[in-house]
Residue frames relative to the residue before (quaternion, step in Angstrom):
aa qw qx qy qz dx dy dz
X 1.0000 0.0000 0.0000 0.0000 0.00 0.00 0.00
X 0.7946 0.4478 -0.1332 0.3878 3.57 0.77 -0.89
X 0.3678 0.5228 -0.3961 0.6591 3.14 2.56 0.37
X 0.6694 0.4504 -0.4510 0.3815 3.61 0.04 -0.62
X 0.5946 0.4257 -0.4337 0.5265 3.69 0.68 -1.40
X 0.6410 0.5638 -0.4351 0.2862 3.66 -0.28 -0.87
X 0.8218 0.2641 -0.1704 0.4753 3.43 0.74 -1.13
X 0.4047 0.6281 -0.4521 0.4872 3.41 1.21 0.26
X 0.7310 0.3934 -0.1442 0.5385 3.47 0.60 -1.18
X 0.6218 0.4648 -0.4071 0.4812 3.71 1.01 0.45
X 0.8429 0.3029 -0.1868 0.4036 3.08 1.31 -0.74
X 0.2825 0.5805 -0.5523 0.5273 3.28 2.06 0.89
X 0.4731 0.7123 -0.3113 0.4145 3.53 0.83 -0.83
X 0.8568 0.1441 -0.1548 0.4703 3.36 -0.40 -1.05
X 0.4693 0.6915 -0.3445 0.4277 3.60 1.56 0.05
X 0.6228 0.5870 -0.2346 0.4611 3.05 1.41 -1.02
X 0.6577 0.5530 -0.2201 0.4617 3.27 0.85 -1.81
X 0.7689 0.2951 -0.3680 0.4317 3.67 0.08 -0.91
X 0.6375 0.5133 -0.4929 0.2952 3.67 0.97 -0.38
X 0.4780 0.6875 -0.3587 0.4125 3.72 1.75 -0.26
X 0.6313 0.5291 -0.2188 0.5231 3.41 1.37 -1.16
X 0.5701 0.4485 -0.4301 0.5375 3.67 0.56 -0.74
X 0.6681 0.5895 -0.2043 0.4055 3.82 0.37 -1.36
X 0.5989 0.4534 -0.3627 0.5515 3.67 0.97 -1.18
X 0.8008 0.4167 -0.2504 0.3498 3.55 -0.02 -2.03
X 0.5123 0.5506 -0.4538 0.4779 4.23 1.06 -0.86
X 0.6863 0.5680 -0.2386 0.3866 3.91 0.36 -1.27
X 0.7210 0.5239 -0.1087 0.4403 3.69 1.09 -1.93
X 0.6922 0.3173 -0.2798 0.5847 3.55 1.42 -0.67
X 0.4247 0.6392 -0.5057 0.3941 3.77 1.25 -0.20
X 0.6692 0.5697 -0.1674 0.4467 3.40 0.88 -1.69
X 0.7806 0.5229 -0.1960 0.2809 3.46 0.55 -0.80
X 0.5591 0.5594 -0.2964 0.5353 2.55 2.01 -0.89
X 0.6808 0.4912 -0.2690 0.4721 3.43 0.50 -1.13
X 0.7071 0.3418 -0.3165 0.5320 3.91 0.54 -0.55
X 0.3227 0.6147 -0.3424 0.6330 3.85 1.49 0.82
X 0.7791 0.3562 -0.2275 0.4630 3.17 -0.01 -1.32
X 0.7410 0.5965 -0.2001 0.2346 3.19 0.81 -1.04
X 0.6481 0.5957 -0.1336 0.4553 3.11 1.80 -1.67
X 0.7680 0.4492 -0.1805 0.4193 3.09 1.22 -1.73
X 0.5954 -0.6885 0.3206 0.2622 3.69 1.33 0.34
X 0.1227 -0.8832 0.4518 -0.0258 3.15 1.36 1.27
X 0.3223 -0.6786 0.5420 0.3767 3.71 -0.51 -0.44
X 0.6320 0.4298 -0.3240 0.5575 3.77 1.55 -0.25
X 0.6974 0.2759 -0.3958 0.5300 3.54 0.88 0.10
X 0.4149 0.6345 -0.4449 0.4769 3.68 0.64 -0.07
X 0.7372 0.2937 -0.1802 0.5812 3.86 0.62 -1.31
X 0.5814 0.5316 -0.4958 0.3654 4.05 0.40 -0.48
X 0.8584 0.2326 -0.1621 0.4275 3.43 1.11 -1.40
X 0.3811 0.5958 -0.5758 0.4103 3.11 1.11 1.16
X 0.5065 0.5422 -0.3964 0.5408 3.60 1.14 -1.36
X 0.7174 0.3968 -0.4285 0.3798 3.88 -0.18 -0.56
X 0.3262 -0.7245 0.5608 0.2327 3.94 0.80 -0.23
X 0.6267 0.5263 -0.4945 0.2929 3.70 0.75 0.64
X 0.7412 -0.4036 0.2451 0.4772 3.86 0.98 0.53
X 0.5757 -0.4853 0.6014 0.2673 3.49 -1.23 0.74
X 0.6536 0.4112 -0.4110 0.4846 4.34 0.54 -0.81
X 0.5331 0.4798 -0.5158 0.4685 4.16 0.86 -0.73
X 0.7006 0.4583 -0.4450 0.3178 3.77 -0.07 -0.44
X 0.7530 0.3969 -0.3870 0.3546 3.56 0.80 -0.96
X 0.5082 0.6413 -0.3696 0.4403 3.56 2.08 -0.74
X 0.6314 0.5519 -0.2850 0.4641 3.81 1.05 -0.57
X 0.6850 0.4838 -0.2411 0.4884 3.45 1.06 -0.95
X 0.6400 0.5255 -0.2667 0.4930 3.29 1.20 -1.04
X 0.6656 0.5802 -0.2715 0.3828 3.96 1.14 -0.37
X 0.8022 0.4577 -0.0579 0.3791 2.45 1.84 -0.97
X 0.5222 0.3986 -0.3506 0.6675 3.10 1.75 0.18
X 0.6754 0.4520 -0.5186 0.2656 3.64 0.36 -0.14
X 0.4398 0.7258 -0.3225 0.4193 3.28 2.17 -1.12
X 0.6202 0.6792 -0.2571 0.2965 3.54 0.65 -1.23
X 0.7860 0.3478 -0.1962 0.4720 2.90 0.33 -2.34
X 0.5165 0.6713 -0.4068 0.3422 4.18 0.87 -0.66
X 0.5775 0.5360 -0.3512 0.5058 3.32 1.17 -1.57
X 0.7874 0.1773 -0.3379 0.4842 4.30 0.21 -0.29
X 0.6638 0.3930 -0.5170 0.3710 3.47 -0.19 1.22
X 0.6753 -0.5873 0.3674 0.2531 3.16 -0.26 1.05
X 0.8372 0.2202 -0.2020 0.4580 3.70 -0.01 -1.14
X 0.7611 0.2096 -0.3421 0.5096 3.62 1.24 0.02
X 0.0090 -0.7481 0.6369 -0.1861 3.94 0.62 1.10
X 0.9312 0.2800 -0.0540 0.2272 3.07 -0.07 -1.38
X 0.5409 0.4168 -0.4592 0.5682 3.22 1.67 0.58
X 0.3893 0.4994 -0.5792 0.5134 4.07 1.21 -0.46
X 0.6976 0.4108 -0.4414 0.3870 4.25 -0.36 -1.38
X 0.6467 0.5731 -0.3242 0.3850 3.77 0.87 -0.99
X 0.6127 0.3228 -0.2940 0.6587 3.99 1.12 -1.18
X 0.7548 0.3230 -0.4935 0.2870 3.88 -0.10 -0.02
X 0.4990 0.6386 -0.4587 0.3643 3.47 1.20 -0.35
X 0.6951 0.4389 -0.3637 0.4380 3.55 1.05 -1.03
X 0.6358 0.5800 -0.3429 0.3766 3.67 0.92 -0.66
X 0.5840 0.5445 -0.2529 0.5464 3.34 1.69 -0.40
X 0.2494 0.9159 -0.0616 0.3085 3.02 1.40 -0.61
X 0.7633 0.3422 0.2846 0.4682 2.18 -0.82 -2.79
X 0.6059 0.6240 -0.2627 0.4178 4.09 0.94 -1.19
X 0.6969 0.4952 -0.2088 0.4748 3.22 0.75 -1.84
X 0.7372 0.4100 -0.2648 0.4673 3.56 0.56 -1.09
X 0.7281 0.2455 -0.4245 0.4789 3.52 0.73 -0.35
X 0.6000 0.4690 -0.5177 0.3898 3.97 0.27 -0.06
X 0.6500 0.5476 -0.3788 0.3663 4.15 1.19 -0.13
X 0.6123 0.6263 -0.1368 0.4627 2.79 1.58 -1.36
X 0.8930 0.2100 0.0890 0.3879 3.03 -0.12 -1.38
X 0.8508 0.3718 -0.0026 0.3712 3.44 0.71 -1.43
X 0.1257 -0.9367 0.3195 0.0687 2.80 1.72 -0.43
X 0.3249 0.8092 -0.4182 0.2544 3.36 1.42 0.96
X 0.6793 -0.3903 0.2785 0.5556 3.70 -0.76 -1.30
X 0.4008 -0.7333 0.4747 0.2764 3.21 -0.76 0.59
X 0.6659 0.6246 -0.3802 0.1481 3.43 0.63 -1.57
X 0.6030 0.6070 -0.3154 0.4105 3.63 1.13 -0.59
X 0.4536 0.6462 -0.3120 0.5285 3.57 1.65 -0.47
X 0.7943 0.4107 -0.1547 0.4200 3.24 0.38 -1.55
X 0.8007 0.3692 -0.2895 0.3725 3.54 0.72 -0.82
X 0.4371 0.5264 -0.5002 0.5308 3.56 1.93 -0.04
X 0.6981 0.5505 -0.3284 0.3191 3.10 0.24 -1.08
X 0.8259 0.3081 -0.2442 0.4042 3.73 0.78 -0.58
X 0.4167 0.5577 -0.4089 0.5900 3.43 1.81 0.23
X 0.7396 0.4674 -0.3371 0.3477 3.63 0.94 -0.35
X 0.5353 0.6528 -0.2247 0.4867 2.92 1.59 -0.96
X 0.6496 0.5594 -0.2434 0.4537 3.26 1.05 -1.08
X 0.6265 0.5197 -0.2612 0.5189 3.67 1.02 -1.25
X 0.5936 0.5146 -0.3659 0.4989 3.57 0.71 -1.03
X 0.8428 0.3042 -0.3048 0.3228 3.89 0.07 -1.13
X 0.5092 0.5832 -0.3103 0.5517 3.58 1.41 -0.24
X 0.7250 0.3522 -0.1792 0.5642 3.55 0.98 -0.74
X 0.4125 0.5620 -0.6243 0.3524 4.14 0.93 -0.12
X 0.7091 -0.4074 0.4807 0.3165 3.02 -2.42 0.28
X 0.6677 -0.3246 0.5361 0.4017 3.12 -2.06 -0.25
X 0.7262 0.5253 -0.1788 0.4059 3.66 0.55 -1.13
X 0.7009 0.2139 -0.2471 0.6340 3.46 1.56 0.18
X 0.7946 -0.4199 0.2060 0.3871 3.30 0.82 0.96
X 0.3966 0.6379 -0.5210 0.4053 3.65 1.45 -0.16
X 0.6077 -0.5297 0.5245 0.2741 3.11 -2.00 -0.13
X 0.3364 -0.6586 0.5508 0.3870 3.90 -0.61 -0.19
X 0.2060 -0.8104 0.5481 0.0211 3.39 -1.05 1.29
């Protein structure tokens, strides 16, 4: 009886993990795309971050957060600061799409909580995470 629970609870386990991985890589190519859009001088991001009045350099400093945020989110030992630079970039989004832009939000919110999510599954031992 206590073999079955055992392997049940290995293979909720590894059930878990790849659903983190599906979750990391869906998020990491979300991020990429958009830190793309951003670098390669989109003409819709070019005008969003004019309409914000904070410079043409905030876009490449935004793109540049966002692909580095990304590629962290698939390596293991630096997950959880990439979830930490996208949370702020998620952030940073929400306030400028209330503020300023007055666009959609929901895409904020659900990166943002798939990230959030990756970030707390992915924290350290030293904040309460598990050891993997």
């Amino acid at each position: 009886m206590t073999l079955e629970i055992g392997r049940r609870r290995r293979r909720d386990g590894q059930l878990g993990r790849i659903g983190l991985w599906i979750v990391k890589a869906l998020v990491a190519l979300a991020f990429l795309a958009a830190a793309g859009l951003k670098l390669s001088g989109s003409p819709k991001m070019v005008a969003e971050f004019g309409e914000l009045g904070l410079g043409q350099a905030f876009r490449y400093v935004t793109g540049g957060i966002e692909g580095l945020g990304a590629l962290a989110l698939l390596w293991p030992r630096t997950a959880f600061v990439g979830a930490v630079m996208l949370a702020g970039i998620c952030g940073g989004a929400l306030l400028a799409q209330l503020a300023v832009l007055h666009g959609d939000v929901v895409h904020v919110f659900v990166l943002g909580a798939l990230v959030l999510l990756v970030g707390w599954a992915s924290r350290p031992v030293a904040l309460g995470g598990t050891r993997r």
